[in-house]
Each structure stands twice: as C-alpha cells, then as structure tokens.
N, C-alpha and C positions, 0 to 999 in steps of 0.2 A: 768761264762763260759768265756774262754778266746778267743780273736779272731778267733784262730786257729778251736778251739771247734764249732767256730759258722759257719765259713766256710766247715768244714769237716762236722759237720749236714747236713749243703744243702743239699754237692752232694749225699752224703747217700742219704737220701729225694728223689732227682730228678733225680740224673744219674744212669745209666746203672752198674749193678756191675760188667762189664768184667775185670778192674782191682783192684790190690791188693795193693796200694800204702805204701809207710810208712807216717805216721801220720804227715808229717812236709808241710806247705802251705808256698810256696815260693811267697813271692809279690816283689822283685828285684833281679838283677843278676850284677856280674860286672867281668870279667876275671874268676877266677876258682873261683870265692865266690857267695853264695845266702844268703838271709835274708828272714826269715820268718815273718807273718803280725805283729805280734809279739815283732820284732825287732833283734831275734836271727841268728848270722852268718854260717855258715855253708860251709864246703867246696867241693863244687859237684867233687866226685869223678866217676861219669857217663856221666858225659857231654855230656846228653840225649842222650844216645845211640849210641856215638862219632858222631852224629851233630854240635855240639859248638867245635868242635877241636880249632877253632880260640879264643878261649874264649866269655862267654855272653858279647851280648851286646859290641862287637868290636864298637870303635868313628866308623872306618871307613867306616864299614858295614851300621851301624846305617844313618852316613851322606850320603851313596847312597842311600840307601832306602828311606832315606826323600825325596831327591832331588827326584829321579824318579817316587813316588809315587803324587807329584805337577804336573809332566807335563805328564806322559801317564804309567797308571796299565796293563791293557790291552785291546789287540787288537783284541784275538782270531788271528788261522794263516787263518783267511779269506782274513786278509790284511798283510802284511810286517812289520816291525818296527824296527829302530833306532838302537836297540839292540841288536836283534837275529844273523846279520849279523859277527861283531866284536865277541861275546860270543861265536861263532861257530867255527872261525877262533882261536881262544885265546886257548879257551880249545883242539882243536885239535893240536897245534904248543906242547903245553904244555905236551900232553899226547903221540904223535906218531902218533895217527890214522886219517885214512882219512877225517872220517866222523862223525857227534856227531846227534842223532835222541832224542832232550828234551822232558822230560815229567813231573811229579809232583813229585810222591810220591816213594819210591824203590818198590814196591809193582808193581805200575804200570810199573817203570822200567823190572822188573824182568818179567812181563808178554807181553812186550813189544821184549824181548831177547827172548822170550820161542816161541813165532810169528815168528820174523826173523828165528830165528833155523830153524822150519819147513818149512816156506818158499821159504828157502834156499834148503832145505830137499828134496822137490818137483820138483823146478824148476832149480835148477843147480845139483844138486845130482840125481837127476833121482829116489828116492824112490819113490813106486805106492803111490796112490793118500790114504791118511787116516791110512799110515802103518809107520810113522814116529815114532819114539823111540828116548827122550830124557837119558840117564844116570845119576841119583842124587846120593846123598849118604844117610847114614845113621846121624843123628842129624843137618842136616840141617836144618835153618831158611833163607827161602828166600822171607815172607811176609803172609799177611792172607786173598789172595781172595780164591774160593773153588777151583779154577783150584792149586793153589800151593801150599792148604794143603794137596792136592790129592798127594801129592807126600812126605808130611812128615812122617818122623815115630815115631813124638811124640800123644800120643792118646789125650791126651790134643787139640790141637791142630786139629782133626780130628771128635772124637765123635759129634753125631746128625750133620752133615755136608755133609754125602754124599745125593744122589750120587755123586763120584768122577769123575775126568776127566782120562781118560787112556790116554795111551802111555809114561810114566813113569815107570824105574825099578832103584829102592834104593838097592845099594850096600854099604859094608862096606868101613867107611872112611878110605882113607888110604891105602888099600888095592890093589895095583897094578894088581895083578893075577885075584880079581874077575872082572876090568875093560876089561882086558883082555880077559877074558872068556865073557863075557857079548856083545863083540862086534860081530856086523853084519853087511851086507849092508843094514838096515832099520835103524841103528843111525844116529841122524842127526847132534846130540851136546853130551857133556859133559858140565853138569853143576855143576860148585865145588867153597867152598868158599875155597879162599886161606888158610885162617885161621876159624874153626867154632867159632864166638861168643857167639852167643844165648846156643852153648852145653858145653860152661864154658872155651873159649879162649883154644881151643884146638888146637897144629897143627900137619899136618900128616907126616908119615916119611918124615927124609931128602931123598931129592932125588923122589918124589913121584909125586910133579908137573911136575918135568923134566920129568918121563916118560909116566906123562898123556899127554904130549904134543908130543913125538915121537907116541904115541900110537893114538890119534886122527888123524895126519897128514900119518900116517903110514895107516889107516883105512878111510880116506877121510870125516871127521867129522869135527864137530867144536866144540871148546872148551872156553867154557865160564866162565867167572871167576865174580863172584857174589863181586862186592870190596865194597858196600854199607856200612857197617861199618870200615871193615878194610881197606879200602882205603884214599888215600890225607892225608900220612902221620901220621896215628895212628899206624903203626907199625914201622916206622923209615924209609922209603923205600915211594914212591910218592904211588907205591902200592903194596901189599902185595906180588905178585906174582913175582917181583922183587928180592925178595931174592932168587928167582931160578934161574933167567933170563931166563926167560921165556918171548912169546908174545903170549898174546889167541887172538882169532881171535874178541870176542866181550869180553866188560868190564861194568859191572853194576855199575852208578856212583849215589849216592845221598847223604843224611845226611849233611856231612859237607862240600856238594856243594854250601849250602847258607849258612853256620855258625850257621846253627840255627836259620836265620833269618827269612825262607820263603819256604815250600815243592817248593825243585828245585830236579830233578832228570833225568837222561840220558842214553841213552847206546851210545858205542862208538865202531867202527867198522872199517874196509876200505870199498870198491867201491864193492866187489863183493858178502859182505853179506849186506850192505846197500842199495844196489840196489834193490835186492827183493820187496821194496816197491813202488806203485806206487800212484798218487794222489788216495784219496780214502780209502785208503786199510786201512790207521790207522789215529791215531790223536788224540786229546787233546784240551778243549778246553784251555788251561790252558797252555799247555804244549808250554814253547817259547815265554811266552808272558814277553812284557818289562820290567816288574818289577821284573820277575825271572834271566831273564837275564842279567839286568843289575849288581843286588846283587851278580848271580855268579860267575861276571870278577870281582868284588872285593874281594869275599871270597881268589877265589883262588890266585890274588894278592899277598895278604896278606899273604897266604901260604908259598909263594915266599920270598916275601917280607923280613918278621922277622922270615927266616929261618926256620918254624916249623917243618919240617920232621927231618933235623937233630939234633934238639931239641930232638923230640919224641927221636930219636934214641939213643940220650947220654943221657938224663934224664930217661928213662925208664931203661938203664943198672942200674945206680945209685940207684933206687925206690927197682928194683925188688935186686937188692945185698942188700938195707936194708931192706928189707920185710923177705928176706932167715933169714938174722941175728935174726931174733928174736925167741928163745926161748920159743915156744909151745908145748904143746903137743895134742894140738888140729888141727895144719896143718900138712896134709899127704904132700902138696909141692907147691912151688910158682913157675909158670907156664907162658908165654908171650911173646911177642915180642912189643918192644917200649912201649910208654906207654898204651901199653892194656897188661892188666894182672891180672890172675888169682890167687886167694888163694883159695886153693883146703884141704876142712878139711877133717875130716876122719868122718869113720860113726859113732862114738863115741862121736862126737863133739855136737848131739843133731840140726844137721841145721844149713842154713849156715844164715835165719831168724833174727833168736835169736840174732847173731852176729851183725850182719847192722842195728837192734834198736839199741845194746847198740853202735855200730857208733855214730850213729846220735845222742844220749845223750850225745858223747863224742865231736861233733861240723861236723864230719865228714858224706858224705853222695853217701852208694854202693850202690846197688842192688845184692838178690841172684839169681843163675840161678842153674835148676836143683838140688834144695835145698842144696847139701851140696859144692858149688863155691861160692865166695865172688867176684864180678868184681871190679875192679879198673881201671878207665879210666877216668883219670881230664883233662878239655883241659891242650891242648897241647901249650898253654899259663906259664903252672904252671913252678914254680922257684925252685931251688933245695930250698930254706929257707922251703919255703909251702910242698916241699915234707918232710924236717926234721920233722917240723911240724905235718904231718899228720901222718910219722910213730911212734912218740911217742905215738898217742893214739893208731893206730892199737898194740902196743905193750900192754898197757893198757889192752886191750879189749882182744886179743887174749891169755894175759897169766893168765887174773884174772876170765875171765869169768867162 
C-alpha cells in the first residue's frame, strides 16, 4: 500500500462522505505547485477555489502569520486589537467603500449581506416588518448554511434540508426583463455573482450588470455582488464587476482575502447600509480578530504588490487563446475571464470526471463542475513557461482521451 493508499483509507474510515475528491494527498504546496506524500508534483490548477490567488504558501504571508501568531491570535471583538484598526482603513482605501464589517468564512459573509439587506429593507426602506424579498438567480452558489440553499436551484444542494427560509425569488441568469418584472416595493436587494463559478465560469450578457444597477437604483434596492471567488483579481479587474463599471452598494469579500492562509472574510459597504447595524445585532467570534487581520493587509499587499490582477488579465488572454487552439473534439468551447476558465465538453465527451483523473496522471490538477466543465484556475502566481507547460498535457488528454 502506498502512502497515498494509506491516508485515503483513513478518511474513508473516519470522515464524513460529503466530498468526492480526486485520489491525490497533497502534503506540500509552493506557488502554483503541490506534491503528494508520495513525493509526486502536480500543478494546482484550482487554487482551492481561487483562495491561493497569491500562490501557496506566499514567504510573505507565511512570515506575517508567524510573526502575528507569537504575539496575539485572538482577542474576540470584546476588546480592540492592533490590527483590526489599520486592516479596516487598508481595505477600504483599496477597494472604495466606506466601511468593511469582517467575518470568517464567505458563507458567513454572504449571510452577513442577506442581514444588512433586510435591515436596510426595514429600517431605511420602509418595507413592513417580515415582507422583505431578496432577488437570486438561477445556478447560483453563494455557500451551504440552510438559509442560502434555500435559495439555490441546484437539488443537490437542497434535498433533505428544508424546511427552507422564504423571502427569496430565483430568476434566470441573465436575464434583464425577468429582474424587471420581479421588482416591487417589498425588494430589498439584488443578489448576483458577477461571474457564476460553481455553474461552470459562466458570464451573463454584456451589458447586464449595467442594467441591474440602473434597475435597483431606479427601484430604490440594493445591489449586491457576491465577489468571494471572482474577486481580488481572479478575473483581471480588482473585481469582477468592474468590467461593467459598475459600483453595488455591498461586495462579498473572502477566499483569497488571506491567500489561503486563514478563513478571513468581509462585506464592504458605505455609511448608510452599514449603519443598520448596531452593537449586538451581529458578530463573530472570530471575525476581526488579529491574526486574520493582520494576514489580510499582507495578502492584499501582495496583490498590489507583484501586480497580480493584471497578471491574471494578460496571462489568462494567453491560457484561454491556447486552450481554444487545441484540436478536440470533445470541447463544445472554452469560456472565462482572467485566469478563471472554463472547458466546457460536449455531451459526448462521457463527463467532464473522466477527464481531470486522466489530468492529474498527466501531473496536472482541475476539478469538474456540473459534470460536463473542466475549471481551470492556477494561482494567479503562474508564469506563461507553467502555463506552456500545462497546456501540452491538457492537449494530451483532450485529443487522445
């Protein structure tokens, strides 16, 4: 039995089966590369979920995290600390908005915005008390407590989970006229991801955010934009919604707000949907405390720093023109923005499964979504060599399989 075998028994053995992994046991990480116990290299083209956008295992990240974990982890916000102050002011100069309200995980984020919404809903918007109506879409993925699968329309995703939480109507992505039709004065928000991920790196017509934001502002709503994966630079743009110019009124921030290093996650707002909150009303204990904070004035640093958005945005041209190039007849089309992107097979092609094992024998390592998308998304670290690299195997794999 080889290492691998023997760690993959465990969890079989003892963990929970809610995931479906592929068979490769990563025990190191370094910029867009893992190694299995094993000693085999491999090159993460998921960069868990564009978390690691900075690459694994950044020295930098790495060196504040030590440093701050020697002198204070946390404090809980019972008391103040050192860092909440600076990380608050940093990410707000950085991103536009007035105000940043930290929390952990995007999940918590995203339930964190769905509160403001309402709150806002109620108390400045004048909807009666418990008649609030959020606007989702159709294949959305905005996290898995029951309040937010209540609103998805994957069944997966939903089956043995209700009861659900109301005040949610899922309209098709995309689709300007059913938002339209949908609105009343009981909306409080629109919630949309800029780009959907989890539904295979989809995006909706051009022109589509620009008029969900005349249409909320037009209709006195608020409009929230989910950036947890597609944001801080995974699309070429600091964040997704950018490529409209657009501004929403709230911004869901997490992932690759600590690099991978640490559940760091946020919403970002001005004064007058951040206000809603008053001592009491919410909180964390987790959320804002100095070791998260500290890691995610370096992450985004770093961001800054070694350029990575416009990174993403000219190596992801590059990726996705050589991914087109290649001669399948197993891809219906390659699909993306920056370096997130889609290989979208056809229904012929047997699953998009099949394909990301024989990846990963080939050194390289997707994930499928929705069985028949292939995702590609390596930190935003990777070099065009690594990108040549990686598409001679996807060529490999995609013309012999």
């Amino acid at each position: 039995m080889s290492e691998s075998d023997r760690f993959i028994e465990l969890e079989e053995r003892y963990g929970a089966h809610n995931y479906h992994p592929l068979d490769v046991v990563i025990a190191r990480a370094a910029g867009a590369w893992v190694w299995d116990v094993d000693g085999r290299r491999y090159m993460d083209c998921l960069a868990a979920y564009s978390a690691v956008n900075q690459g694994h295992c950044h020295p930098r990240l790495v060196k504040v995290m030590a440093e701050q974990m020697c002198r204070v982890a946390l404090t809980s916000r019972a008391f103040r600390n050192d860092q909440l102050g600076p990380y608050c002011r940093e990410i707000c100069e950085l991103t536009g908005f007035a105000r940043v309200l930290p929390m952990n995980t995007g999940a918590e984020a995203v339930e964190t915005a769905v509160k403001a919404a309402r709150k806002w809903g109620y108390t400045v918007k004048g909807i009666p008390e418990n008649r609030a109506e959020i606007l989702v879409f159709e294949g959305n993925f905005h996290g898995r407590t029951t309040t937010i699968v209540s609103f998805s329309s994957d069944p997966d995703y939903r089956t043995g989970f209700g009861p659900f939480t109301p005040g949610f109507r899922i309209l098709p992505y995309g689709d300007i006229a059913a938002v339209r039709e949908a609105m009343s004065p009981e909306v409080c928000a629109v919630l949309v991801e800029p780009i959907q991920g989890e539904a295979g790196i989809v995006s909706p017509p051009s022109g589509f955010l620009r008029e969900l934001r005349e249409l909320t502002t037009e209709h006195r709503c608020l409009l929230a934009c989910d950036e947890i994966q597609s944001g801080l630079g995974r699309t070429g743009t600091l964040f997704a919604y950018e490529h409209e110019g657009i501004r929403p009124d709230i911004v869901i921030v997490g992932k690759a707000l600590s690099g991978g290093m640490y559940p760091v996650s946020a919403i970002l707002a001005d004064d007058e949907v951040m206000g809603v909150f008053k001592p009491g009303e919410h909180g964390s204990t987790f959320g804002g405390n100095p070791l998260g904070a500290a890691i995610a004035r370096e992450a985004l640093r770093v961001l800054v720093d070694e350029g990575m958005v416009a990174r993403s945005a000219e190596l992801g041209e590059y990726f996705m023109g050589r991914l087109r190039a290649i001669a399948s007849p197993h891809v219906e089309l390659v699909r993306g923005k920056g370096l997130w992107i889609g290989i979208v097979l056809k229904a012929s092609a047997g699953g998009a499964r099949r394909f990301c094992e024989a990846l990963q024998a080939e050194g390289l390592l997707c994930k499928e979504t929705h069985h028949t998308v292939i995702r590609v998304a390596p930190p935003l670290t990777i070099t065009r060599e690594e990108i040549d690299w990686a598409v001679e195997r996807f060529a490999r794999v995609l013309t012999s399989l």
